[in-house]
Backbone bond lengths (Angstrom), bond angles and torsions (degrees), N, CA, C in turn:
res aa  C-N    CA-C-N  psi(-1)  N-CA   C-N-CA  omega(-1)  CA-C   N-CA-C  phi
1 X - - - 1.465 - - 1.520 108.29 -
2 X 1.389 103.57 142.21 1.770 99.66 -170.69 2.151 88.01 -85.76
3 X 1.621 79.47 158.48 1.763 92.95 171.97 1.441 103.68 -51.01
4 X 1.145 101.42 145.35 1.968 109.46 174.02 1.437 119.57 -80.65
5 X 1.832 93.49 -13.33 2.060 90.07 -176.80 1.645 89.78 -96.27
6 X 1.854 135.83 -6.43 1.451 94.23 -155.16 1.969 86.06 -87.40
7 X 1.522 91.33 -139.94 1.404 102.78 -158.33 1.727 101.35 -108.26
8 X 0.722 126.26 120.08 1.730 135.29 -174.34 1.543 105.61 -83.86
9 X 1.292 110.17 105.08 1.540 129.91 -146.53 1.375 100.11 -127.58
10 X 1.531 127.64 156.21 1.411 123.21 148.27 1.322 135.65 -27.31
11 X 1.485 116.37 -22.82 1.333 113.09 176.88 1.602 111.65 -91.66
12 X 1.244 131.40 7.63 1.286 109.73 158.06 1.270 142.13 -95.85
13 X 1.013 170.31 143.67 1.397 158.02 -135.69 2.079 90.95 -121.50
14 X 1.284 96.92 156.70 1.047 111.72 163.56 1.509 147.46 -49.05
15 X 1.945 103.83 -30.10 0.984 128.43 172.01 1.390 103.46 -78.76
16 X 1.256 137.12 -10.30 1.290 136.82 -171.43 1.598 111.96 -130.09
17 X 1.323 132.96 8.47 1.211 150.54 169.23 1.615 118.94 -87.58
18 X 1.545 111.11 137.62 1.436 110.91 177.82 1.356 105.59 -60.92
19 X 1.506 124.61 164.52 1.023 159.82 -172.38 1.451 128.21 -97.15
20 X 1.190 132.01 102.02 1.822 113.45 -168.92 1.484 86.42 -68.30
21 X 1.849 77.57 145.03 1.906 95.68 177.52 1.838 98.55 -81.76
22 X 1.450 119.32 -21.28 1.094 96.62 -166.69 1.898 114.51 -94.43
23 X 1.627 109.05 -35.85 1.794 120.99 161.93 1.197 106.32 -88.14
24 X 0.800 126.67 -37.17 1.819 120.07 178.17 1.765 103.60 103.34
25 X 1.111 133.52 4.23 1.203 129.67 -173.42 1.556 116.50 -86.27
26 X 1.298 98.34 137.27 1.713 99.01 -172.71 1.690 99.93 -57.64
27 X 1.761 104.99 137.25 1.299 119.02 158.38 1.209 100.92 -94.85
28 X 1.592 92.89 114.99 2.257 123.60 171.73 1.525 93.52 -128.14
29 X 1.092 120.71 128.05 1.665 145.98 154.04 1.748 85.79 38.85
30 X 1.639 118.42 76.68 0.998 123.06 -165.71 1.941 94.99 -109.08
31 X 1.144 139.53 90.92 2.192 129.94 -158.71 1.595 86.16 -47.30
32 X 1.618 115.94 -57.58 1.283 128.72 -159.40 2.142 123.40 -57.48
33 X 1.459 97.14 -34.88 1.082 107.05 -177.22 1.311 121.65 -27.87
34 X 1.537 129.56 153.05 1.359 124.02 -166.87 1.804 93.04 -156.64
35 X 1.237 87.36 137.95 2.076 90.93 174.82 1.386 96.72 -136.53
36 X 1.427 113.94 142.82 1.464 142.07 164.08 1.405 125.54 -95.71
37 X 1.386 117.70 146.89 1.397 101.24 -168.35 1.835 96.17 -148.93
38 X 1.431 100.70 131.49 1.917 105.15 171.14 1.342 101.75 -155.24
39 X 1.460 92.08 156.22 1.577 114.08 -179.16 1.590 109.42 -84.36
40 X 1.511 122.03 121.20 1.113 135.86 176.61 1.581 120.93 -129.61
41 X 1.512 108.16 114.47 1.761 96.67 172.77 1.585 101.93 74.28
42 X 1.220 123.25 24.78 1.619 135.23 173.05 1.649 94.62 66.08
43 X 1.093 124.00 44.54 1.258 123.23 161.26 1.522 120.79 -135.31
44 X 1.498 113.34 171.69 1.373 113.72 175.55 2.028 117.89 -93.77
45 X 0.927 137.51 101.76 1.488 136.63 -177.73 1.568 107.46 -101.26
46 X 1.517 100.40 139.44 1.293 105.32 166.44 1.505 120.07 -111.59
47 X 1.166 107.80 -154.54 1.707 125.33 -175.24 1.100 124.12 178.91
48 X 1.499 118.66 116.75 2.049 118.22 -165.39 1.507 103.52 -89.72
49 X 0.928 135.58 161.88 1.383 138.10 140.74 0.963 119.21 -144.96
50 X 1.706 129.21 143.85 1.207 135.78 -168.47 1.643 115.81 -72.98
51 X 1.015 118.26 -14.00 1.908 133.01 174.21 1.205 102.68 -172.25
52 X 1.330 119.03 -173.18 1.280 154.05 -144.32 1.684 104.26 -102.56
53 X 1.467 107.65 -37.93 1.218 113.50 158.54 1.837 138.36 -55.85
54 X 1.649 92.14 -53.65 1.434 100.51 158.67 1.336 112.57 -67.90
55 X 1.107 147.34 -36.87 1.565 154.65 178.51 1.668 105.74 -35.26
56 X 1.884 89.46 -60.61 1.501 94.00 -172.84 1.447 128.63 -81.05
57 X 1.567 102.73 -9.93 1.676 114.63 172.27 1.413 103.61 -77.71
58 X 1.259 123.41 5.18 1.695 120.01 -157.85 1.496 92.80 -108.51
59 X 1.309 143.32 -58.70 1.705 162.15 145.76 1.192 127.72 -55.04
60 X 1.542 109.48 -44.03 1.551 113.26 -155.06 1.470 127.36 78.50
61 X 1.290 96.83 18.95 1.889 108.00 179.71 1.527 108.72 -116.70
């Protein structure tokens, strides 16, 4: 899995790209892409989404 803070670029392949939490489709060289980030259970968790759209079907925010 690529790091969640770097930058999701042409060089990653799909098999190695985050996942929208809300379609499930690999984020690859996505302009729109958006990641969330909170502390849970004394840890750091994330969350990909492919836009702003999936973002908001995922919370409602």
């Amino acid at each position: 899995m690529v790091d969640p803070t770097s930058d999701i670029g042409d060089d990653v392949s799909a098999d190695d790209a985050p996942v929208c939490e809300t379609c499930g489709e690999a984020v690859v060289d996505e302009p729109n892409h958006r990641v969330i980030t909170w502390i849970e259970d004394d840890g750091v968790q994330s969350a990909h989404f492919c836009d702003d759209r999936c973002r908001q079907d995922w919370d409602g925010e």
